[in-house]
C-alpha positions in Angstrom: 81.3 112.0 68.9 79.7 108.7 68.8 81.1 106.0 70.9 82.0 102.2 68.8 79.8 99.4 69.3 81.7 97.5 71.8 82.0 100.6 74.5 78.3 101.8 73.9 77.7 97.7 74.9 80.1 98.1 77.2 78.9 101.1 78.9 75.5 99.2 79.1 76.5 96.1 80.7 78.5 98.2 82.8 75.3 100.5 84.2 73.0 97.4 84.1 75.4 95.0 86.3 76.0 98.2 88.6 72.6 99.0 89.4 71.9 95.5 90.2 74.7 95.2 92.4 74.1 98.3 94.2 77.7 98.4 95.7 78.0 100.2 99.0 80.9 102.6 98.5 84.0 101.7 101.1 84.2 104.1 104.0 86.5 103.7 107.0 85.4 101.6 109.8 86.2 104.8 112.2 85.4 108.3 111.0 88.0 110.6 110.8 87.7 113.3 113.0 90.7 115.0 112.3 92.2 116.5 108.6 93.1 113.4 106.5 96.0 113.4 104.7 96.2 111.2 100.5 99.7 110.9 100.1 100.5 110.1 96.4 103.8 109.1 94.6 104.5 112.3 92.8 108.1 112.7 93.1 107.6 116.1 95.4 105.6 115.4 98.6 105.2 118.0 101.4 104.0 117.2 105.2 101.4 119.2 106.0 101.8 122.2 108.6 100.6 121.3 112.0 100.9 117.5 111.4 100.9 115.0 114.3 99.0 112.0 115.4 95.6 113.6 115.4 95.7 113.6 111.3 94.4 110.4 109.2 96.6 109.2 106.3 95.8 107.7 103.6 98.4 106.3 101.2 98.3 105.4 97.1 100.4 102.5 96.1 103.9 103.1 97.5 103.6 106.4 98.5 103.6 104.7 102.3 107.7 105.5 101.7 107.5 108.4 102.3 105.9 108.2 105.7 109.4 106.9 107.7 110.5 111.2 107.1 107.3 111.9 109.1 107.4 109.3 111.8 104.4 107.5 110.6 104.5 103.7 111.3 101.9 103.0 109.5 98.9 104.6 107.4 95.2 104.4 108.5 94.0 102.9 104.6 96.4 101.9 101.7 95.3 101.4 98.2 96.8 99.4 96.1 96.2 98.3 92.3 96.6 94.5 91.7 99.5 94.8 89.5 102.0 95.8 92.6 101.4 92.3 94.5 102.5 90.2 91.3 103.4 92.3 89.1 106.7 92.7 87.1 106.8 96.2 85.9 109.5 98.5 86.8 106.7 99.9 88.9 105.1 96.7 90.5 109.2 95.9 91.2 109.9 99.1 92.9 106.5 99.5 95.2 107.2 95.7 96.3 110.5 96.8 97.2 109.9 99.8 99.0 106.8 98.5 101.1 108.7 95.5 102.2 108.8 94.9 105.6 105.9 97.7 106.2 102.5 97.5 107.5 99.2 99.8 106.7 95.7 99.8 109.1 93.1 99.0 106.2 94.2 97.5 102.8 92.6 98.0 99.9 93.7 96.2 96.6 91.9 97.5 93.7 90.5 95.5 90.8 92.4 92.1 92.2 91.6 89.3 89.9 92.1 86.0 92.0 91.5 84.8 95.2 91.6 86.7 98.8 94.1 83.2 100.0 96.5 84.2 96.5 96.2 88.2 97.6 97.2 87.2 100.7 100.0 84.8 99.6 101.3 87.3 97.4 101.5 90.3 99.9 103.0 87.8 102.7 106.0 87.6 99.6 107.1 90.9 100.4 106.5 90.8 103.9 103.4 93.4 104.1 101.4 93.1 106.9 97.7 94.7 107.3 95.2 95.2 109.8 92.7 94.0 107.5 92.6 93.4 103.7 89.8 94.1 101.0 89.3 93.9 97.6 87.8 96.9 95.7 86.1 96.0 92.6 85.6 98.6 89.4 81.8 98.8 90.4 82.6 99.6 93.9 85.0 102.5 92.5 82.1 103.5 90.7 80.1 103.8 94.2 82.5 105.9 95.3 82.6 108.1 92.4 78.7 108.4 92.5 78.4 109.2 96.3 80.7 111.8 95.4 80.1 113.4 92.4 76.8 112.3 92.0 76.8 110.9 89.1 78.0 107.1 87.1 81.9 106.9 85.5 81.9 103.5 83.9 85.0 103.7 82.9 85.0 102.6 79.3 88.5 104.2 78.3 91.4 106.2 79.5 90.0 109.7 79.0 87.4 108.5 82.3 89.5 106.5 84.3 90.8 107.9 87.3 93.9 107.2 89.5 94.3 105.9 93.3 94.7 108.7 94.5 91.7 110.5 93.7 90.1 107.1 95.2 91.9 107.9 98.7 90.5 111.5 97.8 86.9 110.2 97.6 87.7 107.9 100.8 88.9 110.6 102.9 85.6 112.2 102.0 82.9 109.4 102.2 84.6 109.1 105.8 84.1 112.1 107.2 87.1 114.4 106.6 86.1 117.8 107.3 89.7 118.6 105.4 91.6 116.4 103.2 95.0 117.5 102.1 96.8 116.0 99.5 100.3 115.8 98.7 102.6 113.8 96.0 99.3 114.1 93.9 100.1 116.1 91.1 98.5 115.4 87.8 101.0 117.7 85.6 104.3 115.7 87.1 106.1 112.8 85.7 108.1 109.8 87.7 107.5 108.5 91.3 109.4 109.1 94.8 110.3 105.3 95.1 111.9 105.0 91.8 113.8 107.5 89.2 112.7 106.0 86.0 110.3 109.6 85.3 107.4 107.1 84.1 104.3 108.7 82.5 101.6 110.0 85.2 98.4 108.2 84.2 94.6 109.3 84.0 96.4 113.1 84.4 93.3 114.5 82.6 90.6 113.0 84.6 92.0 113.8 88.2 92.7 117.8 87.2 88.7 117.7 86.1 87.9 115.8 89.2 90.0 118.1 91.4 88.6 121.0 89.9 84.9 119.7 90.7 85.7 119.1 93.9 86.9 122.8 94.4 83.8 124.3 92.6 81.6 122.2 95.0 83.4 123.7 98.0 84.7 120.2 99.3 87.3 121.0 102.0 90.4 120.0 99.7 93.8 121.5 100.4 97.1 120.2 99.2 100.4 120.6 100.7 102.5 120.6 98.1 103.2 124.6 96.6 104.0 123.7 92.9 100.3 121.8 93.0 98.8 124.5 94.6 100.2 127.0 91.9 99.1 124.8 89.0 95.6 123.4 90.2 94.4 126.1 92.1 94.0 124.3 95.0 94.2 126.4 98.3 97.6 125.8 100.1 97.0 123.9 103.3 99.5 126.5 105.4 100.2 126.8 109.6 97.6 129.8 109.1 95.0 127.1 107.5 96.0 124.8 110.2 95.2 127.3 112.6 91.8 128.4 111.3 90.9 124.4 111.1 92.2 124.0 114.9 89.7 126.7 115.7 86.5 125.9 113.7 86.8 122.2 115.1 86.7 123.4 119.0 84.4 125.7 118.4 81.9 122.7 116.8 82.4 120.6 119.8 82.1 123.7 122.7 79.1 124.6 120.4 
């Protein structure tokens, strides 16, 4: 099917301006030694078997509530999308509520618009507090996607974005994961844990093809949660997983 005009221009611009950027894609400062954990906002979200301390977390918008269950204080990354700082969706409304008062390591706010002083004006308005705070920009999403998948996603319409969570996905990877776990990630699921008004799961398509990539080329992805496991075909991250993990890992370093 051929594209209109405007996206085949846009899809141009898009490659042209990215190649002469040549974003780096965003890894974390530290690399993560131990399993990372993306924690989404399906409404279902499952700590992983053998959790503690040891395990890196990264969270997707205001999943980060979920974390108080699990004794967390605060996430390694966050990422958020501009619309929760200002925002006034029932969405934005209900992340700014819930992450009040909360803190994360590494902040990343994707596709913010105005100035770092206004990001940071309008976080200190719900009380969220940061280690650090950087903006992603679509062409350094695209960087990620590449390093990844090896190839460019310029986004041009809904059918090729994809959502946070596969961002924290591609983090957890690009920083050394040697298994990331997702949970509250679940494509085929309506609604979010901080809120009940069952709002429409965006970009579902995308992140089941990206998921299903991922699997094929043997990435160490896991989720947590059983009902995503059943419908993805993602292997179950279970205390018998945890277990075989434990033991790979001090074998590599006795090795």
């Amino acid at each position: 099917m051929r594209l209109p005009r405007f996206e085949i221009i846009t899809k141009i611009r898009r490659s042209v301006v990215y190649r002469i950027l040549r974003p780096r894609a965003p890894r974390h400062p530290v690399k993560f030694t131990g399993p990372a954990v993306v924690v989404g906002s399906a409404p279902v979200s499952t700590i992983p078997a053998g959790f503690s301390q040891h395990f890196h977390i990264v969270t997707v918008n205001g999943s980060q509530s979920v974390l108080d269950s699990w004794d967390v204080d605060s996430p390694d990354a966050t990422f958020m999308q501009f619309n929760q700082v200002e925002g006034q969706t029932t969405n934005a409304l209900h992340v700014r509520k819930v992450l009040n008062g909360k803190r994360t390591g590494l902040l990343y706010v994707v596709r913010w618009p105005k100035s770092l002083a206004l990001l940071q004006k309008g976080l200190a308005a719900f009380n969220y507090t940061y280690d650090d705070v950087k903006v992603i920009s679509r062409f350094k999403r695209m960087a990620m996607y590449e390093a990844v998948m090896g190839g460019l996603n310029v986004e041009i319409d809904d059918n090729m974005k994809f959502s946070n969570g596969i961002t924290g996905v591609f983090y957890a990877i690009l920083s050394g994961a040697k298994a990331i776990i997702i949970t509250g990630i679940n494509p085929d699921s309506s609604g979010h844990v901080y809120n009940d008004a069952n709002l429409k799961r965006l970009h579902a398509g995308t992140d089941k093809q990206i998921l299903q990539a991922l699997i094929d080329r043997g990435y160490p992805l896991f989720t947590a949660d059983v009902e995503v496991a059943s419908a993805s075909g993602l292997p179950l991250w279970t205390e018998d997983t945890f277990k075989e993990f434990t033991e790979r890992s001090s074998d590599a370093v006795s090795s």
